[in-house]
C-alpha positions in Angstrom: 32.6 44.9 201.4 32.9 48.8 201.9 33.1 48.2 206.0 35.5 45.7 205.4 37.8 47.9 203.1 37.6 50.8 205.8 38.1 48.8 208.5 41.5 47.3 206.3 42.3 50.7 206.0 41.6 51.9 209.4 44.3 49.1 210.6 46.7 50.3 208.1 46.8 53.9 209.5 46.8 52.9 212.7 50.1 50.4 212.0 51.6 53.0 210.5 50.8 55.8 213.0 51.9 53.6 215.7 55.3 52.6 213.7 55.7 56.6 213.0 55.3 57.3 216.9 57.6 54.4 217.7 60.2 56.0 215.0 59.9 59.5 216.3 59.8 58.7 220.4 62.7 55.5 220.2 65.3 58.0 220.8 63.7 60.2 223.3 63.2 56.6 225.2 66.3 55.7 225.0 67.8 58.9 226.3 65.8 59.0 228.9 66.5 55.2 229.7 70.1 56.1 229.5 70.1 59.1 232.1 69.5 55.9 234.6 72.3 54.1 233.9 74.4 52.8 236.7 77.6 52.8 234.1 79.8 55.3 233.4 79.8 55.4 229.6 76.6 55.4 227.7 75.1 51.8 227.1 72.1 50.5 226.0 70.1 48.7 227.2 71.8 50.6 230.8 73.2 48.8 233.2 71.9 49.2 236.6 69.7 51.6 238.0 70.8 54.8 239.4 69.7 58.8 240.1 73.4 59.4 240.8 73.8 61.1 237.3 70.8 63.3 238.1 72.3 64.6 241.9 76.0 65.5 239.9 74.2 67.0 236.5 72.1 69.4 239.2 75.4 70.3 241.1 77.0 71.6 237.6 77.3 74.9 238.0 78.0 75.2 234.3 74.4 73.6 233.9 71.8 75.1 236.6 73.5 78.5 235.2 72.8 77.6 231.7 69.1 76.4 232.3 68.4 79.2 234.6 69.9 81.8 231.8 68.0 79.9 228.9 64.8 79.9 231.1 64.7 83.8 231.5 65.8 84.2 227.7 62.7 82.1 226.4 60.5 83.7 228.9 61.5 87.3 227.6 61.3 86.4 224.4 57.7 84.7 224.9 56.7 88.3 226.4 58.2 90.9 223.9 57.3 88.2 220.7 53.7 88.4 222.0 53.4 91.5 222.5 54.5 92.5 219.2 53.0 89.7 217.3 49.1 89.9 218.5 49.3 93.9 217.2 50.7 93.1 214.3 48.9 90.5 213.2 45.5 92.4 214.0 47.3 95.0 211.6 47.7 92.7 208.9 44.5 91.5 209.2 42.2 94.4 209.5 44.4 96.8 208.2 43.5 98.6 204.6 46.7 99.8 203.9 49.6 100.2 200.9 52.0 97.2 201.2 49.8 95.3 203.5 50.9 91.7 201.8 54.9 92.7 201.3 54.8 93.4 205.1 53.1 90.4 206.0 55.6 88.6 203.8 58.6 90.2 205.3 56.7 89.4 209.1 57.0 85.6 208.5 59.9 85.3 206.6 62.3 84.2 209.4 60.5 81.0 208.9 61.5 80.6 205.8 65.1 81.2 206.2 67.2 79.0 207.6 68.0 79.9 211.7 71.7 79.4 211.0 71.9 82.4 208.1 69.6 84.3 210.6 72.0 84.3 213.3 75.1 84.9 211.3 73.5 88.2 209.5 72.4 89.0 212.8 76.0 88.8 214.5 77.1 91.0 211.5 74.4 93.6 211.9 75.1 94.1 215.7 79.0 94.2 215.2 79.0 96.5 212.5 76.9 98.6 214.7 78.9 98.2 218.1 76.7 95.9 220.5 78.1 94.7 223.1 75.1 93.5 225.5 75.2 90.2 224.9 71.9 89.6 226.5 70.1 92.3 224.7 71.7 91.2 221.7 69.8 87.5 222.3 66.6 88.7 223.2 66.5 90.6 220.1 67.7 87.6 217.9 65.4 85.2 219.6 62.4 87.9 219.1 63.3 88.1 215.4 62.9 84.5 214.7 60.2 83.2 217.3 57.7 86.5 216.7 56.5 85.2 213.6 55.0 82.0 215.5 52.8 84.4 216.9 52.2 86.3 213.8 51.2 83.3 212.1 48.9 81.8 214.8 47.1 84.9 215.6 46.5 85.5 211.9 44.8 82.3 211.5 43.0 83.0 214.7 41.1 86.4 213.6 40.1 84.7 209.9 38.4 82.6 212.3 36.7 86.1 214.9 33.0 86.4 214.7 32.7 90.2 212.9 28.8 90.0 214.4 29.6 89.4 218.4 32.4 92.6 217.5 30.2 94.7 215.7 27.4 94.1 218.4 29.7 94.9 221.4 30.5 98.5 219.5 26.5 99.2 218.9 26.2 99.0 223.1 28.9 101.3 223.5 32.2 99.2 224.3 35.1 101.1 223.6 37.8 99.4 221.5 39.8 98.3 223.9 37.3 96.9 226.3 35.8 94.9 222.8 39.2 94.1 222.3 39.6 92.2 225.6 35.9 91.6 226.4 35.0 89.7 222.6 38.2 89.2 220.2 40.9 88.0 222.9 38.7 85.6 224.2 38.3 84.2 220.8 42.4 84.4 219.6 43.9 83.1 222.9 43.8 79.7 221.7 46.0 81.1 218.8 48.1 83.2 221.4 48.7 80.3 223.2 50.0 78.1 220.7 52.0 80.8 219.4 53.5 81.6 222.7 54.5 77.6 223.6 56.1 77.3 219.8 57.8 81.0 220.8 59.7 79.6 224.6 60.8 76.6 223.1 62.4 77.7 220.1 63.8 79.7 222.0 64.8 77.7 225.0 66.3 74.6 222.0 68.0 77.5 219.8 71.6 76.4 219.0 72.2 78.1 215.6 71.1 81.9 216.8 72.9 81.6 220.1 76.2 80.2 218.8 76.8 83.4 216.9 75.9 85.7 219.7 76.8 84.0 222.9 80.0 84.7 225.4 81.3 83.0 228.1 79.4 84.6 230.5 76.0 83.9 228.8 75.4 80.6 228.1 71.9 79.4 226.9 71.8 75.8 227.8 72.2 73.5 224.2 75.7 75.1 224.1 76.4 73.7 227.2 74.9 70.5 226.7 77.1 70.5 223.2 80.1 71.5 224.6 79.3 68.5 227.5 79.2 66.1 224.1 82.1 67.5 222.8 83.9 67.2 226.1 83.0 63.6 227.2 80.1 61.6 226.4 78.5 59.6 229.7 75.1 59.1 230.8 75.2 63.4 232.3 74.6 64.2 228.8 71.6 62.1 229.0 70.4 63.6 232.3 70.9 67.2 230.9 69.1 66.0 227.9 66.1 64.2 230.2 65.8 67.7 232.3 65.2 70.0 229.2 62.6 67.1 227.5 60.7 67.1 231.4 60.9 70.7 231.4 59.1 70.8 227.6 56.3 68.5 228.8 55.6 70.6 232.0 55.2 73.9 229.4 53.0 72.0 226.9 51.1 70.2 230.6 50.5 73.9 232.1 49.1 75.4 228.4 46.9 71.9 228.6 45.7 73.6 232.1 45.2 77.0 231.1 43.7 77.0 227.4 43.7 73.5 226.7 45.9 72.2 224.2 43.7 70.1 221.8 42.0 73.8 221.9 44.9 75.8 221.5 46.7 73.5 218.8 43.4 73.4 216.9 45.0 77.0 215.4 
């Protein structure tokens, strides 16, 4: 009776896992389907088959500029949001200090707030003190709400360090640094990892931020490809839609290579 009851159950999740999956990837498939379509207004199911779309949408200046900007922005911001995330979460972690859980608080609150309040506090802050790099101004955005994805991950990764393999490299003489790369890293790059994937693509999809702080002559990509929507709506939108999703699965396939995802999602 018992293995009959789990396996009932067992069919249950799987139906509604599966109906989930189908829920959550329909649209994705039918973008994708669309950026095919021989037809010159969007139709489903398409009509015709066709890579036409994808030879014009690659020939858009406005586009290749847009991807190639957004690219190097998520990048950047991948490389300073690291680099100031794994220090400080090892200082909130091992840190004995006054304030230690108010800073930690005020580290991952940009997850809390919404993106769109973020970015229009953020435009005011920069005018009121005279920016006018826009690209310094985006990095800095994007760092402020993608570092605490690092924060986060790395945090979870240390309350997970063995103290004895750390303690035992600093009895035979290894300096902090070299225990620092030689035992700890080894053991948070999983959490790294998955911080640094959640820290390029936020910041390669972010609309909210970069509509506050964005010119004309720096356009990250999803205000291109909402200005395309706003402008007219054929299967290009799709294409430009299908190149950013293929471009997300090549990031998350070449973390897969390096750490291993199942690995570095664990965190």
């Amino acid at each position: 009776m018992n293995n009959k009851l789990t396996g009932t159950t067992a069919a249950i999740l799987y139906a509604v896992t599966a109906g989930m999956m189908i829920f959550i990837l329909a649209p994705i498939v039918l973008i994708i389907a669309t950026s095919f379509s021989d037809s010159y207004f969007v139709t489903f199911p398409p009509e015709g088959f066709t890579f036409r779309w994808y030879g014009e949408v690659l020939q858009n200046e406005e586009f290749t500029s847009g991807l190639t900007f957004s690219i190097g922005l998520a990048v950047a911001t991948t490389v300073l949001s690291v680099s100031m995330g794994v220090p400080a979460a090892i200082a909130l972690t091992r840190g004995q200090f006054m304030g230690r859980s108010l800073l930690k608080g005020l580290a991952l609150s940009p997850l809390i707030f919404p993106v769109l309040v973020t970015g229009l506090a953020l435009l005011q802050l920069f005018s009121g003190y005279g920016w006018m790099d826009t690209k310094l101004k985006l990095l800095i955005a994007h760092t402020v709400v993608t570092s605490p994805y690092v924060i986060r991950t790395v945090l979870t990764s240390l309350q997970l360090v063995n103290p004895n393999l750390e303690e035992a490299a600093r009895t035979l003489g290894a300096t902090r640094w070299k225990t620092f790369t030689r035992v700890i890293f080894p053991q948070i790059a999983p959490g790294v990892a998955s911080g640094s994937i959640f820290c390029f693509m936020v910041s390669f999809d972010n609309y909210p931020v970069s509509m506050w702080l964005a010119d004309s002559a720096n356009l990250p990509v999803p205000i291109v490809l909402y200005r395309q929507i706003g402008t007219v709506f054929d299967p290009s939108v799709a294409t430009m839609s299908t190149i950013i999703i293929a471009l997300a699965i090549a990031v998350v396939l070449v973390l897969d290579k390096l750490v291993g995802l199942r690995k570095a999602m664990a965190m």
